[in-house]
Structures are given as structure tokens and as C-alpha cells.
C-alpha positions as CSV (number, residue, x, y, z in Angstrom):
1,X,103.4,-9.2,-70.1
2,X,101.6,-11.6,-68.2
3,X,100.1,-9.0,-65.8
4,X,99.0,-6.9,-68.9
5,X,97.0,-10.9,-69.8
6,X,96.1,-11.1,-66.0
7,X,94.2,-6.9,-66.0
8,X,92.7,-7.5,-69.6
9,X,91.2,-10.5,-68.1
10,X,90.1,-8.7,-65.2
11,X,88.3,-6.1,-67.3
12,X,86.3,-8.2,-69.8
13,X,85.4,-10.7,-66.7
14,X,83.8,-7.0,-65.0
15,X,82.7,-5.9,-68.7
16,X,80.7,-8.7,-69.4
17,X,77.8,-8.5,-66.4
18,X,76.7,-5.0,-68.3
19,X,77.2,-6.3,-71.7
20,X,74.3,-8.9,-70.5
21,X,70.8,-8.7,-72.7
22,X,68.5,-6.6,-70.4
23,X,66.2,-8.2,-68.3
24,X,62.1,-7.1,-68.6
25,X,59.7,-7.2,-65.5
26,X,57.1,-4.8,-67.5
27,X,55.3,-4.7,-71.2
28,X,52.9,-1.8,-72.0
29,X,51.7,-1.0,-75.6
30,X,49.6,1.8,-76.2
31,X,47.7,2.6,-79.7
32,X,45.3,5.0,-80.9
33,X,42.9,3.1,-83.6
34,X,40.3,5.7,-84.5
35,X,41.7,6.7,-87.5
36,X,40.5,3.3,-89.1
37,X,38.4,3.5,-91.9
38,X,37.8,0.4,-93.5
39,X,35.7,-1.6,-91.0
40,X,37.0,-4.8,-92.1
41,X,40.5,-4.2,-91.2
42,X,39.3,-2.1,-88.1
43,X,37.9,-5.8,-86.6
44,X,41.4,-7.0,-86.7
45,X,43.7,-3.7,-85.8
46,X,41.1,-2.9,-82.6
47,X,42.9,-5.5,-80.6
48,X,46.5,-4.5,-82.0
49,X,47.5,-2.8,-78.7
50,X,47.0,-6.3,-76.5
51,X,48.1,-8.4,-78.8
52,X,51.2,-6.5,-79.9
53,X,52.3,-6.8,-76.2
54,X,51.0,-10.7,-75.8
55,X,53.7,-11.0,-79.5
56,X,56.3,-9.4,-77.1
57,X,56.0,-10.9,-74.0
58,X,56.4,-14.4,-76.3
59,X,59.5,-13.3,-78.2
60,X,60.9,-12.1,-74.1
61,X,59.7,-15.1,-72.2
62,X,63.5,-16.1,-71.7
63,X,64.0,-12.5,-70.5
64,X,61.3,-11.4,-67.3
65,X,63.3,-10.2,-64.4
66,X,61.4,-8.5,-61.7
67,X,64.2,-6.0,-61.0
68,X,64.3,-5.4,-65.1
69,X,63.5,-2.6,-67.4
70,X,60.0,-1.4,-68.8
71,X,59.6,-1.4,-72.4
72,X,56.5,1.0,-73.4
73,X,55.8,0.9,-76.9
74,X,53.1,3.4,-78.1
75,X,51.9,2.8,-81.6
76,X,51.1,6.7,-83.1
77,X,50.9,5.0,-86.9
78,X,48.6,2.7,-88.5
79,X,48.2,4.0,-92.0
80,X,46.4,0.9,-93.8
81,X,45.7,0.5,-97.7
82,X,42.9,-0.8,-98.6
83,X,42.4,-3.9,-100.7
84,X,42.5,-2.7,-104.1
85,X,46.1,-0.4,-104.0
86,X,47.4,-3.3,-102.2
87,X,46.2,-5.7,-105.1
88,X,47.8,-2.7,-107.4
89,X,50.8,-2.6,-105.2
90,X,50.0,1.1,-105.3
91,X,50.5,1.5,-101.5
92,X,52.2,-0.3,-98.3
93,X,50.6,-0.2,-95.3
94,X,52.9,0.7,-92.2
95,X,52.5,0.4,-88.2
96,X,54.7,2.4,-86.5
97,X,55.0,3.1,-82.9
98,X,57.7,4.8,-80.3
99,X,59.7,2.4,-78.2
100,X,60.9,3.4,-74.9
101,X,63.2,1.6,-72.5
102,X,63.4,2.5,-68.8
103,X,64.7,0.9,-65.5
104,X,64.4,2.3,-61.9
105,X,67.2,0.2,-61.1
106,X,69.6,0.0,-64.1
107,X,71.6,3.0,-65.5
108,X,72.8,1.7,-68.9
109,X,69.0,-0.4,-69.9
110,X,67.6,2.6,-71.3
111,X,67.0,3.6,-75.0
112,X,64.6,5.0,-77.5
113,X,63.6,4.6,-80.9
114,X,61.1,4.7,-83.7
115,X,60.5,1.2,-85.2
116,X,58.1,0.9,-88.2
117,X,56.8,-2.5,-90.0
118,X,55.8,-2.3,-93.4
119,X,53.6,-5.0,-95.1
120,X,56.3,-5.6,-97.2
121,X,58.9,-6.3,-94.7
122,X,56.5,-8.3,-93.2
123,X,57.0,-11.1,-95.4
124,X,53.2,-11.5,-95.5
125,X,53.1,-15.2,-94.2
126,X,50.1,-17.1,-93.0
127,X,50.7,-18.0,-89.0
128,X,51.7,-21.7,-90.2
129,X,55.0,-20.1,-92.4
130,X,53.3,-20.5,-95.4
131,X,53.4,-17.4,-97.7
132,X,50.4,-15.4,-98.7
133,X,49.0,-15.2,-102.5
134,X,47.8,-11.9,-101.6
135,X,48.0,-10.0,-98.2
136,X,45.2,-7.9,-97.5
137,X,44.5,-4.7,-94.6
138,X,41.4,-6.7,-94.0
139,X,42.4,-9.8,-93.7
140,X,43.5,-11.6,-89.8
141,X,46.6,-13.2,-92.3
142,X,47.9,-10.1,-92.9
143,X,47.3,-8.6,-89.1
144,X,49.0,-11.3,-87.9
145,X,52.0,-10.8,-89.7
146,X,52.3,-7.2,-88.9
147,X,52.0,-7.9,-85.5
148,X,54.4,-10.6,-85.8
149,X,57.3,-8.4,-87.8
150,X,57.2,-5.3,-85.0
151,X,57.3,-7.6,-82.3
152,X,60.2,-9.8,-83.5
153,X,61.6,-6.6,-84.5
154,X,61.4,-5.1,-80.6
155,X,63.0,-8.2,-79.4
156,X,66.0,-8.2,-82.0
157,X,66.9,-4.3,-80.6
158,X,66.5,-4.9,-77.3
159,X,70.0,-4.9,-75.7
């Protein structure tokens, strides 16, 4: 019995290095904007590529490791209302993107997946936590909390 204790102890002790949250030494984020149309939300979501990865890098601070995996995010969806069906609730905006997870060095820190944020899952808060009377494609409130909700969103999946 108590070499049965002494080998299940041995295992989870060599388990648990690989159940360890995967390291990151590189963040790329890729998005094609030219689909905008309304120029007002188009001055916010030109930037969303750089500052999707900047809301990343934040939320994985606690995580860089040179020798760690890159996470490649490419964003192929960014189907905006416009103000007045989002007054009407008519519509929900949605940013989606492709998430890929590759290391040179580490066989099990790979994975892939199709995240997508929509306005409403984004809570729709203002950057001081305080919630929005109305959250608009056009507006850098509502940006912000898009950005916000994929990026917390890629940090909760990675492993």
C-alpha cells in the first residue's frame, strides 16, 4: 500500500511541470479593417490590431518566457452596427478572430480556436468600470470594451 502512495506521488510530482500555464515569448495580431464603413467607428477600430496585442501582452505580463510559445491571433471579423440598430438593439456587433498557439520548443503548448466578442458580452463598461448608458460602434467607450473582452478572453484559454 504504501509504495502504491510512494508511485502516485511520483507521478503527479512529474505531472505537474506539464500541467504548468504556458509560458509566452511572442504576441502577433493581425486584422483586416477595410471593410469599415462608418468613419466614425473606423477612427477607433484602425488601431484594433496594436492595441488588441498591447490588451494581451497586459493580461500575460506574469507569463513572458523567452523559450515560450507564440500566440498569433488574426482578427477575420469586425461586423459593426451602426448607432441607430444598436440604440434599437436590432443588431450586435461582433470581433472575431483565429487564435493560434505554437512553440518550437514545447510539444503539448499548442492549440487553436475561434474566439468571438460580442458587444453584449462585453459588458459595455467605460475604462473606469463604470457601465455605459448606451454603447455605440463609434464611440472609443465601446472600442475599448471590445478590446478589452477578446483580450481577457485569450488570457482565460490560454493553458
Amino acid at each position: 500500500m504504501q509504495a502504491k502512495t510512494l508511485l502516485a506521488t511520483a507521478l503527479i510530482a512529474f505531472a505537474l511541470p506539464a500541467m504548468a500555464a504556458t509560458g509566452v515569448k511572442d504576441i502577433k495580431v493581425t486584422a483586416d479593417i477595410d471593410a469599415i464603413q462608418n468613419p466614425a467607428a473606423a477612427k477607433y477600430w484602425s488601431n484594433v490590431a496594436a492595441d488588441l496585442k498591447d490588451a494581451i501582452a497586459a493580461r500575460l505580463v506574469d507569463r513572458i518566457d523567452t523559450n515560450g510559445a507564440t500566440l498569433a491571433v488574426d482578427i477575420d471579423e469586425l461586423a459593426l452596427t451602426n448607432s441607430f440598430k444598436s440604440a434599437m438593439g436590432m443588431e450586435d456587433a461582433v470581433l472575431s478572430g483565429q487564435v493560434n498557439i505554437s512553440s518550437e520548443t514545447d510539444n503539448s503548448a499548442f492549440d487553436a480556436y475561434k474566439l468571438s466578442v460580442t458587444s453584449k458580452a462585453a459588458a459595455s463598461f467605460t475604462d473606469d468600470g463604470k457601465p455605459l448608458q448606451a454603447a455605440f460602434t463609434d464611440t472609443p467607450e465601446y472600442y475599448h470594451a471590445m478590446i478589452r473582452a477578446f483580450a481577457d478572453s485569450v488570457a482565460q484559454n490560454l493553458k
